[in-house]
DRENTORKE-646152 format. One line per field, with one value per residue (C-alpha): residue number from 1; residue in one letter; z, y, x. Coordinates in Angstrom, 1 decimal, always signed. Layout:
% residues N
resi c(NUM ...)
resn c(A ...)
Z c(Z ...)
Y c(Y ...)
X c(X ...)
//
This chain:
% residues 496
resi c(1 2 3 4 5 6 7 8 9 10 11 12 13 14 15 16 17 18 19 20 21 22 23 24 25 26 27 28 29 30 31 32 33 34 35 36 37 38 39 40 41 42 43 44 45 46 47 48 49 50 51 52 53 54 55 56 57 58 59 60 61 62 63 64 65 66 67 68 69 70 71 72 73 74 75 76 77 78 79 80 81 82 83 84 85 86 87 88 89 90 91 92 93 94 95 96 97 98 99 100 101 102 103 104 105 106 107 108 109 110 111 112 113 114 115 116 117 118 119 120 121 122 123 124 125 126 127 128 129 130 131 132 133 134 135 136 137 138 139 140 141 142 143 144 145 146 147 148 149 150 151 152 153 154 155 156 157 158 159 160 161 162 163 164 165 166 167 168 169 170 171 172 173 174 175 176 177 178 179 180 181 182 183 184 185 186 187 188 189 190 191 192 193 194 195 196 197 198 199 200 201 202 203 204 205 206 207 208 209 210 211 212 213 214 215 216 217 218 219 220 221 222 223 224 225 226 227 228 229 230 231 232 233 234 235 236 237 238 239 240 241 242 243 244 245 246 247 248 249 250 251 252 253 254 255 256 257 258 259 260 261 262 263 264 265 266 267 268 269 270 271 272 273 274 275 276 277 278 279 280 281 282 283 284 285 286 287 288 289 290 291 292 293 294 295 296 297 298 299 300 301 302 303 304 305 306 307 308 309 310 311 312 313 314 315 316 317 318 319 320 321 322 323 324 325 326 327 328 329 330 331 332 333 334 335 336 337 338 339 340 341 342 343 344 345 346 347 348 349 350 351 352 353 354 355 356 357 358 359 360 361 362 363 364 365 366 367 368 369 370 371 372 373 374 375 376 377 378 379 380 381 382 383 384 385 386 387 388 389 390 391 392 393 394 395 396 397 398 399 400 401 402 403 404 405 406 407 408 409 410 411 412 413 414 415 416 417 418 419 420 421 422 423 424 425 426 427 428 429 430 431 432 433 434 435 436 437 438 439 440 441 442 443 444 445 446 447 448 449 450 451 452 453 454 455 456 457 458 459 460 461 462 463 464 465 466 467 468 469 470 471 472 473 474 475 476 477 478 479 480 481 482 483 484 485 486 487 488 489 490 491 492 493 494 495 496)
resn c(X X X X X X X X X X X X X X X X X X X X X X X X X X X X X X X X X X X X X X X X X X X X X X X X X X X X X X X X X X X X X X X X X X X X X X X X X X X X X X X X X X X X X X X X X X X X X X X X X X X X X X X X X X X X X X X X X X X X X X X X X X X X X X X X X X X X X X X X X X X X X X X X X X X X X X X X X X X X X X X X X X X X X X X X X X X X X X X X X X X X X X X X X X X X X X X X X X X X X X X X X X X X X X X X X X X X X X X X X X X X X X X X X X X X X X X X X X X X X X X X X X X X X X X X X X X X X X X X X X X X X X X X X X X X X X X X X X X X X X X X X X X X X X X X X X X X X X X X X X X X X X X X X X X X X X X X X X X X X X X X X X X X X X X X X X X X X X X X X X X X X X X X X X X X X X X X X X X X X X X X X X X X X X X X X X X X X X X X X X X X X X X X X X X X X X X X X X X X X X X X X X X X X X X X X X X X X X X X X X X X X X X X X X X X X X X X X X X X X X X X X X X X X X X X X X X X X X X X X X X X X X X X X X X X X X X X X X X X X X X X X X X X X X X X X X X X X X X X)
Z c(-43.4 -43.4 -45.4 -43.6 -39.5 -40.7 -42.1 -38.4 -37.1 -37.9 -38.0 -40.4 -39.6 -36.9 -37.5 -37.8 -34.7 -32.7 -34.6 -33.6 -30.2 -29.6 -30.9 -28.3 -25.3 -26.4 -27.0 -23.2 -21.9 -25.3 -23.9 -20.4 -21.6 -22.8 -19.9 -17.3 -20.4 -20.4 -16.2 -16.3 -18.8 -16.9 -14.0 -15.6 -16.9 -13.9 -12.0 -14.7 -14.6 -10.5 -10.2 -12.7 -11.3 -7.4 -8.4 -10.0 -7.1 -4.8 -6.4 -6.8 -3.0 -1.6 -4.3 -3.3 +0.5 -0.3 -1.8 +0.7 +3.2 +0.4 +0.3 +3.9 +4.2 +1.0 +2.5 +6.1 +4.4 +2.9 +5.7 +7.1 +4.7 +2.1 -1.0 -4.1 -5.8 -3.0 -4.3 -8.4 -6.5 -3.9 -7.6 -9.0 -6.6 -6.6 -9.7 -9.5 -7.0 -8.7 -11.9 -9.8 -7.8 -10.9 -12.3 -9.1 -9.0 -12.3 -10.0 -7.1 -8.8 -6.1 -2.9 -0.5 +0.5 -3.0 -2.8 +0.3 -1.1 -4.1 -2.1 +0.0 -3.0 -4.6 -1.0 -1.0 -5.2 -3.7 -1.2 -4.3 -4.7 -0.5 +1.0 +3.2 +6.7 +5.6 +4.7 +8.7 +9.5 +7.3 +7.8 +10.0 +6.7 +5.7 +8.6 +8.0 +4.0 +5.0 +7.3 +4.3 +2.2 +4.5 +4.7 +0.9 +1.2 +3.6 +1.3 -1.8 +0.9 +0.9 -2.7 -3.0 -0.8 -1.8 -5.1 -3.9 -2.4 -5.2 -7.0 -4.8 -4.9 -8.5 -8.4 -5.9 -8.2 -11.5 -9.0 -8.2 -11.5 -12.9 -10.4 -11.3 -14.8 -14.3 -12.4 -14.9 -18.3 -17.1 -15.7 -19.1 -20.7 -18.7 -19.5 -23.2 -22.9 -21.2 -24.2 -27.0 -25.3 -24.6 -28.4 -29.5 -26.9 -27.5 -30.6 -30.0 -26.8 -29.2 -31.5 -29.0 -27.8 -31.6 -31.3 -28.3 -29.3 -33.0 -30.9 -28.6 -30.9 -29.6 -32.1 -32.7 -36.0 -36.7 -34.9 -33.9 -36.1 -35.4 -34.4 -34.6 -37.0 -40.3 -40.1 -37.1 -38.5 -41.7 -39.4 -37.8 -41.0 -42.0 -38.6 -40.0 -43.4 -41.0 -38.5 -41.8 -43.5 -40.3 -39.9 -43.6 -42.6 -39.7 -41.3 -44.1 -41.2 -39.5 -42.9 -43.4 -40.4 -40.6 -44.0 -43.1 -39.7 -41.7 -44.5 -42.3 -39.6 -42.7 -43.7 -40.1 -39.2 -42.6 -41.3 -37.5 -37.9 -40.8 -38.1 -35.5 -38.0 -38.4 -35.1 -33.8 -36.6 -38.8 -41.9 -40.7 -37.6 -37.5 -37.0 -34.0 -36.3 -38.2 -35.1 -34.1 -37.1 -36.8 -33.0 -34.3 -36.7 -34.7 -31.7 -34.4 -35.7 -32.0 -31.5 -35.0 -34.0 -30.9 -32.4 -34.5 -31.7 -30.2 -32.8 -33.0 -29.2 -29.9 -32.5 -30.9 -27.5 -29.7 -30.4 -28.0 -24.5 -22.8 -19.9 -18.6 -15.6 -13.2 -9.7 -10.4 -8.2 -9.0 -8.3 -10.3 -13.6 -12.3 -12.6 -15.9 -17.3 -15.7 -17.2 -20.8 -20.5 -18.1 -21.4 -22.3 -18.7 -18.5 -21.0 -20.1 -16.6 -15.0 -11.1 -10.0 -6.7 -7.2 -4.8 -4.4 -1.9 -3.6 -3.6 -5.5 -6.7 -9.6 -12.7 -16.2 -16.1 -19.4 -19.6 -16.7 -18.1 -21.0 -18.9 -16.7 -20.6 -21.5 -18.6 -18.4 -22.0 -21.5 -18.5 -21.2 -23.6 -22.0 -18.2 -17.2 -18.1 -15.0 -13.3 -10.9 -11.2 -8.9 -9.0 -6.2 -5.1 -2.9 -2.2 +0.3 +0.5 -2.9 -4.8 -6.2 -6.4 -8.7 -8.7 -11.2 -11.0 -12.5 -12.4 -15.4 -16.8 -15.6 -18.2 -19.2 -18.0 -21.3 -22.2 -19.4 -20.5 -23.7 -22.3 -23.0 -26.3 -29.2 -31.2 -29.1 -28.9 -26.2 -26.0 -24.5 -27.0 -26.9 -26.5 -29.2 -32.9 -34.0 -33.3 -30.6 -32.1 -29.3 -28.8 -25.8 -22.9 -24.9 -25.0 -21.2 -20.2 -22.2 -20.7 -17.5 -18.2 -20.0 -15.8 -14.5 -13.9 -14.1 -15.0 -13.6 -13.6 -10.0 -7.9 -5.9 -2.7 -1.7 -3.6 -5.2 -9.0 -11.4 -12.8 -11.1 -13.1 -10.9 -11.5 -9.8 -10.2 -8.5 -7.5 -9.7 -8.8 -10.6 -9.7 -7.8 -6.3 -3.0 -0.9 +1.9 +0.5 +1.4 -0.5 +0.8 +2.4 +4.3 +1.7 +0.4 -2.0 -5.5 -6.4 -9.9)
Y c(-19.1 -19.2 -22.1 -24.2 -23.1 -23.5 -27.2 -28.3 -26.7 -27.4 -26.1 -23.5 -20.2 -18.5 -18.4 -23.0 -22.6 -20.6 -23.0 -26.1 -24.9 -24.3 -27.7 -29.2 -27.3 -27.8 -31.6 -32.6 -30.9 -32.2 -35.5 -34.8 -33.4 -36.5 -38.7 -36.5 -36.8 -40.9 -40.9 -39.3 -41.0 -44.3 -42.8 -41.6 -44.8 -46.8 -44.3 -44.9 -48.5 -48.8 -46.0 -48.2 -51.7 -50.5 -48.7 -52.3 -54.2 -52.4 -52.2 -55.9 -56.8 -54.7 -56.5 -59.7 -58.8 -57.9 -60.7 -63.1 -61.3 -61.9 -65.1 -65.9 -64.5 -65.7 -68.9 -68.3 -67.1 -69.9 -72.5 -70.5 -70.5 -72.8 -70.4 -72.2 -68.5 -67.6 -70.8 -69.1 -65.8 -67.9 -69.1 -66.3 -64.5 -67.9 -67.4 -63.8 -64.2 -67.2 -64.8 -61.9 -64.9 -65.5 -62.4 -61.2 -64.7 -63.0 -61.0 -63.1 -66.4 -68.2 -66.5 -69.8 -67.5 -67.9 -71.3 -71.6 -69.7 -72.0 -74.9 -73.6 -72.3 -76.1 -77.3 -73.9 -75.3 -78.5 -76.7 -75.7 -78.9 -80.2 -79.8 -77.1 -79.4 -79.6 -76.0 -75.4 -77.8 -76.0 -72.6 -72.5 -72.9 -69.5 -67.7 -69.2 -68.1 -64.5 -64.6 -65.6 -63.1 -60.5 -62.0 -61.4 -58.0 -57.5 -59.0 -57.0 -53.8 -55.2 -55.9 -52.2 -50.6 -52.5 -51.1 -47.9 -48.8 -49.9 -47.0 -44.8 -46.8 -46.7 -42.6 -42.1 -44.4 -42.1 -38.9 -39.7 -40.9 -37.4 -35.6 -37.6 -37.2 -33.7 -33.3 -35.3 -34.0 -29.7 -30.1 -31.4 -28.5 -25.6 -27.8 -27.1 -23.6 -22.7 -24.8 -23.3 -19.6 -20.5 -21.3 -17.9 -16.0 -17.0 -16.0 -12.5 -11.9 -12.9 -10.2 -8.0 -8.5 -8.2 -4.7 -3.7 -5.0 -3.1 -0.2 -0.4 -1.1 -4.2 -6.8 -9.7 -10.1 -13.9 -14.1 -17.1 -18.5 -17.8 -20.6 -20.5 -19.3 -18.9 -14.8 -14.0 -15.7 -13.6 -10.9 -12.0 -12.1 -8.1 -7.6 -9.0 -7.1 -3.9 -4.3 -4.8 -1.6 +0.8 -0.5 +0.5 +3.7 +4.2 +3.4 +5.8 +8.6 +8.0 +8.2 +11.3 +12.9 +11.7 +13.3 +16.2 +17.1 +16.7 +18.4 +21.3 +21.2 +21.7 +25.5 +25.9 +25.6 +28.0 +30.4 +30.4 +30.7 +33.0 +35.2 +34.4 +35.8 +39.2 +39.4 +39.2 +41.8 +39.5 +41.8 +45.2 +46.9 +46.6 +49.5 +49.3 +48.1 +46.2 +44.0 +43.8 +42.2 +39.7 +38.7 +38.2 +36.3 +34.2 +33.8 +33.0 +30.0 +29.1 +28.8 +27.3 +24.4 +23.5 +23.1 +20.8 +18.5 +18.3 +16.8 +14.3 +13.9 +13.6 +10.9 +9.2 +8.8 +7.3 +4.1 +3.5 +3.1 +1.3 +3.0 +3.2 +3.5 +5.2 +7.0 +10.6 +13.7 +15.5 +18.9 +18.5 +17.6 +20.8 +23.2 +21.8 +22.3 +26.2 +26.5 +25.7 +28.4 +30.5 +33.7 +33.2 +33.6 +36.6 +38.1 +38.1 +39.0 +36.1 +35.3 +31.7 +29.9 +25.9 +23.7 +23.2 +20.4 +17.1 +14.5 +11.3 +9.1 +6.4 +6.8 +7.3 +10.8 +11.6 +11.4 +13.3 +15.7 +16.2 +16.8 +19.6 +21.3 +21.7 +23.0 +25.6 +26.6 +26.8 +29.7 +31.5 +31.0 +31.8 +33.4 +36.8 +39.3 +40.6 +37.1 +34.8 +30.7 +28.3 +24.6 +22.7 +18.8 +16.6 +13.0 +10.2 +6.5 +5.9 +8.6 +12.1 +15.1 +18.5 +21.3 +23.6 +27.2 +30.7 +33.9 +35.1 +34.9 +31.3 +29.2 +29.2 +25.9 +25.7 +24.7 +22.6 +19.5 +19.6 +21.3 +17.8 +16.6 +16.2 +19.6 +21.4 +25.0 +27.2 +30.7 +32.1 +34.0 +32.8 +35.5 +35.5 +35.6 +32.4 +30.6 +26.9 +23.4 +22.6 +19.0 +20.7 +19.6 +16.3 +15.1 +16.2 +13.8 +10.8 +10.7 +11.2 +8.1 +6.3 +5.9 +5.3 +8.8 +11.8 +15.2 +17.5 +20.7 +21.8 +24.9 +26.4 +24.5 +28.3 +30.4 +31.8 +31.0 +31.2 +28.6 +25.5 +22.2 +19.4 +15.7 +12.9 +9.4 +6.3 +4.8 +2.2 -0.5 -1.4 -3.5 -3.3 -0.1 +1.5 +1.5 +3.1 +5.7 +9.1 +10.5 +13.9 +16.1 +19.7 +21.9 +24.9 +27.4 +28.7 +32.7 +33.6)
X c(+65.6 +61.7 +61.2 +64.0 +62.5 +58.8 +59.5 +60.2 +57.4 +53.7 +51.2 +53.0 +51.0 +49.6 +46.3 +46.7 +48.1 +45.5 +43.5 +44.9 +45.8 +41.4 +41.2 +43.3 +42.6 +38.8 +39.4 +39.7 +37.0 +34.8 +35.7 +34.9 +31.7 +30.7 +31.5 +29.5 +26.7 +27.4 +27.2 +24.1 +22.5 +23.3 +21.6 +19.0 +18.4 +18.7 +16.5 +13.8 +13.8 +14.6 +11.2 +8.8 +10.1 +9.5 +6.2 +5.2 +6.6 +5.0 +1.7 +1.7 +2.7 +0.0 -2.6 -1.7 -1.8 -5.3 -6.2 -4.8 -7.3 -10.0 -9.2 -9.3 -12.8 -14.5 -13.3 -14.6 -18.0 -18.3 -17.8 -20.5 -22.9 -22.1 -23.4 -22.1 -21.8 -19.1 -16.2 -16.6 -15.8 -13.0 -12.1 -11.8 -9.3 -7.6 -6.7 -5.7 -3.5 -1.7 -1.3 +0.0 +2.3 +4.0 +4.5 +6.2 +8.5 +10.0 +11.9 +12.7 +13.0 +14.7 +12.5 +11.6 +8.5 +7.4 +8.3 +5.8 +3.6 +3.2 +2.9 -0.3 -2.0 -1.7 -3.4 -5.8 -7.2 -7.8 -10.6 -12.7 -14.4 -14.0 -17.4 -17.9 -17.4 -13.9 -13.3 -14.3 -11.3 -8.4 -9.2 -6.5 -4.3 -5.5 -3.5 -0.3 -0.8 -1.7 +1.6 +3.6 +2.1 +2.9 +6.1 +6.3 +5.9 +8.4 +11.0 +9.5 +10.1 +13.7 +14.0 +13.0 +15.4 +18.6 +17.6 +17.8 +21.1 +22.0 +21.6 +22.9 +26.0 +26.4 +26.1 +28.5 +30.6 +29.7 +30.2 +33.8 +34.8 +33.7 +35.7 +39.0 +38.5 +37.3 +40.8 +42.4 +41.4 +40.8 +44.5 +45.8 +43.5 +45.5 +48.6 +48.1 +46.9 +50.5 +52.0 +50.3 +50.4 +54.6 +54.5 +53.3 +55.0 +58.0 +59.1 +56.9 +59.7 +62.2 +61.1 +60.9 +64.2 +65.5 +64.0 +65.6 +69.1 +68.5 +67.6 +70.8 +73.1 +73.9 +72.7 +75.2 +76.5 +74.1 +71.0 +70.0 +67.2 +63.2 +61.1 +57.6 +54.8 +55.6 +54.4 +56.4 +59.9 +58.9 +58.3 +61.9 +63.5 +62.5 +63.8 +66.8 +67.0 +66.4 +69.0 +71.5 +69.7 +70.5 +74.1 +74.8 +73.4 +74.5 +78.3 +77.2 +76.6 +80.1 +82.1 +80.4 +80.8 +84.4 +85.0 +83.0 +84.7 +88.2 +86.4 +85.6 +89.0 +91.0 +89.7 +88.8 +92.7 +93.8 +91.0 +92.2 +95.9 +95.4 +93.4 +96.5 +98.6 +96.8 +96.5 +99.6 +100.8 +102.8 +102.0 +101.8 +99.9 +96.3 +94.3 +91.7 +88.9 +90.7 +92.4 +88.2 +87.7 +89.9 +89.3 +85.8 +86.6 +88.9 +85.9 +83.9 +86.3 +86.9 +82.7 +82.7 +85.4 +83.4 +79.9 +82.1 +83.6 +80.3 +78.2 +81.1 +80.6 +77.0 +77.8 +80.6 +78.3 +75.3 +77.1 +79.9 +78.9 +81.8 +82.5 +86.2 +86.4 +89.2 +89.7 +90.5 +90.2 +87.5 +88.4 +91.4 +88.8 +86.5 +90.0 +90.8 +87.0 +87.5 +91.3 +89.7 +87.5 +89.0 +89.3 +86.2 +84.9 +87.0 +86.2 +82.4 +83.2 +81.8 +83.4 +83.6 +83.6 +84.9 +86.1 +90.0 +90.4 +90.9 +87.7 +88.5 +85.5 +85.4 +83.4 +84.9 +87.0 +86.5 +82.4 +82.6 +85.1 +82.7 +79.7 +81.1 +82.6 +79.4 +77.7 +80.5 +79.8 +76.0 +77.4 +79.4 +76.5 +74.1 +75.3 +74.5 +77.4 +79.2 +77.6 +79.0 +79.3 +79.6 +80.6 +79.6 +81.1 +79.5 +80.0 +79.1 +79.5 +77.2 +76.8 +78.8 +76.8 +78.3 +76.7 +76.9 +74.8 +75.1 +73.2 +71.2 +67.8 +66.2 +65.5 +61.7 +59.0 +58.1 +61.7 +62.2 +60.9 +62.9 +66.0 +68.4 +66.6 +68.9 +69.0 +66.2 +66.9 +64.4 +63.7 +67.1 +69.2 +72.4 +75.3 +77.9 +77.5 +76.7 +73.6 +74.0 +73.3 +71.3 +73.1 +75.5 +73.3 +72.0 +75.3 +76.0 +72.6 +73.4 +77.2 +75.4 +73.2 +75.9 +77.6 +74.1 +73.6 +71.5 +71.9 +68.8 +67.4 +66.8 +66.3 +69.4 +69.5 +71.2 +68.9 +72.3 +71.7 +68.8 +70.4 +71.4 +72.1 +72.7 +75.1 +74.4 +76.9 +77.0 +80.2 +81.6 +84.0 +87.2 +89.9 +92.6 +91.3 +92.4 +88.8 +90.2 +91.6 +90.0 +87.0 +87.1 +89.0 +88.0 +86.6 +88.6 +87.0 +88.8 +87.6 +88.1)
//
């Protein structure tokens, strides 16, 4: 089964799994990672280059501004004075500016202030060799180049700002693609963390719920096969080989107890009806000690037979937990319990108080039957001689509530939290001559639970009893049943 559920499933074990399921989740976010680290690259980049082109643009614009007023007053100086050794430095800045022109046309290739610009620079060479009468005429020409060159620097001012803009732009661009893809690829992340985390869970619930219905009792007969890792459907298959392992056992256990309880009924019977016989003189007259002996012996068997029927009880209420489910009087189930140990109550002097009027509830009669049997017992067991019992029934719309409380020593807190554990025996000595199995009030709580019930230790609501054992069930629906029929009728009391 492991080799046939892994093949259509890979990755094969759990630890490729957690493996490839980091991978995955990781892989998004890698990838997102890498575009924020693209985006600001880009605008790292373009801030760079926009920051040393503006720097230079701006640098340039302002040279050549200074210039053109250089310009215009080496040119007025020299109208003026007519030094020779003021046209090499006119010349000179000429030349400067007509460098720094065409470095800055690089950039605004197409600019009609350039255009201009070039143009009054041809008719500003021409000036170098005029005399100086007719530099006096066109330094008026000088104005409308210093207007242009401002109006250079304007544009350049422009040129810097849409860059700006520009950039700007493009980040808002890079800043809204991140968050889509941020959206995008962290939402496809959590996507595959529920997938992978679904893929290891699952088969880990299945498990569990293996182990629950193993634990019930009420694992089908073919499982259905394990998907997932290849450790946990080998886990799944030792689940597998256990749940087959405790149903041999447990069938082992039944057919023993079966053999053993006929094994044991069989002598039992001889020994009970041989003491019958005896008793009732069938072979001669018994002599006072003799007819002891042989109602001791008989109690003995009687006690004997009972610790019998409840392990099987015990057994029988371990593994079959269908409830039937009737409407029965419960009074009438509270008389029978007290009929079947009516001698025995007798004989240890013990007065009772039950309710006769009729109250009918529905739960399963017999569970119920069994419960109040063994709380009864645990009175002859374990009552005070000369004592008193009471049983007391109470019921409303929802739930039944018995009552069942006797005089005698109270039962220690040390016992009390282990009072309805399988086999547990406390510190009260039980009266009679053999020794209790200890599964009499186990059996009583788990046919409680079995109806959704509890059976509790309380304190007498009437501060009557020591002892005060209280029944709580739930009513349970059936079909067909008569709702309107009475519950309860006025109470009555039954003195033994």
């Amino acid at each position: 089964m492991t080799s046939r559920v892994s093949r259509r499933w890979r990755p094969r074990s759990l630890l490729q799994l957690v493996l490839v399921a980091f991978f995955m989740v990781m892989l998004p976010i890698a990838v997102l990672i890498y575009q924020a680290g693209q985006g600001l690259s880009e605008l790292s980049r373009l801030s760079e280059v926009s920051a040393r082109q503006s720097v230079d643009i701006t640098r340039r614009a302002r040279m050549m501004s200074s210039l053109a007023t250089e310009l215009e007053r080496s040119a007025r100086q020299y109208a003026v004075v007519g030094d020779v050794s003021l046209l090499g430095i006119y010349s000179d800045k000429l030349h400067r500016y007509k460098e720094l022109l065409d470095e800055h046309a690089r950039l605004m290739p197409d600019d009609p202030a350039i255009r201009a610009i070039r143009a009054q620079l041809g008719a500003m060479g021409f000036l170098a060799g005029a005399p100086p009468s007719d530099w006096q005429e066109r330094l008026n020409e000088f104005d409308f180049f210093s207007a242009s060159t401002d109006a250079l620097v304007e544009q350049t001012r422009q040129l810097v700002d849409n860059r700006i803009d520009v950039i700007q732009a493009r980040s808002r661009d890079i800043r809204q693609h991140l968050w889509v893809q941020t959206l995008v690829l962290v939402s496809l992340s959590l996507l595959l963390i529920l997938f992978f985390t679904w893929r290891i869970i699952r088969p880990i619930r299945q498990l569990e719920r293996r182990i629950l219905s193993i634990g019930s009792g009420d694992e089908p007969e073919s499982p259905e096969l394990m998907p997932g890792p290849a450790e946990l459907v080998q886990l799944g298959d030792r689940l597998s080989w256990l749940s087959e392992r405790l149903r041999e056992l447990e069938a082992q256990k039944q057919q023993f107890l079966r053999h053993m309880s006929h094994e044991l009924k069989t002598p039992l019977s001889s020994i009970r009806e041989g003491a019958g016989l005896l008793a009732d003189g069938i072979v001669g007259e018994l002599t006072p000690r003799q007819r002891e002996i042989v109602l001791l012996l008989d109690d003995s068997s009687q006690e004997l037979q009972t610790l019998i029927e409840q392990l099987l009880d015990y057994n029988l209420l371990q593994h079959n937990r269908r409830l039937t489910v009737s409407r029965f009087d419960v009074a009438t189930v509270v008389h029978e319990v007290i009929s079947r140990h009516r001698l025995a109550l007798e004989q240890k002097g013990v007065s009772w108080e039950v309710r006769r009027a009729p109250i009918y509830w529905q739960a399963d009669r017999v569970r119920t039957s069994r419960i109040l049997d063994n709380l009864v017992s645990n009175v002859v067991a374990y009552g005070e001689d000369n004592g008193r019992l009471w049983i007391r029934i109470e019921a409303d719309d929802e739930q039944l509530c018995v009552e069942v409380a006797n005089t005698g020593v109270p039962i220690a807190e040390k016992d009390q939290p282990h009072l309805f554990d399988p086999f547990y025996q406390g510190g009260s000595q039980r009266k009679g001559p053999l020794k209790g199995s200890g599964i009499g009030l186990s059996v009583a709580a788990e046919s409680a639970r079995a109806q959704e019930g509890e059976l509790t230790l309380v304190e007498d609501p009437q501060e009557q009893a020591e002892v005060c054992f209280r029944l709580t069930l739930p009513w349970f629906p059936i079909e067909d049943n008569n709702s309107a029929a009475s519950r309860e009728e006025p109470a009555l009391s039954d003195r033994g």
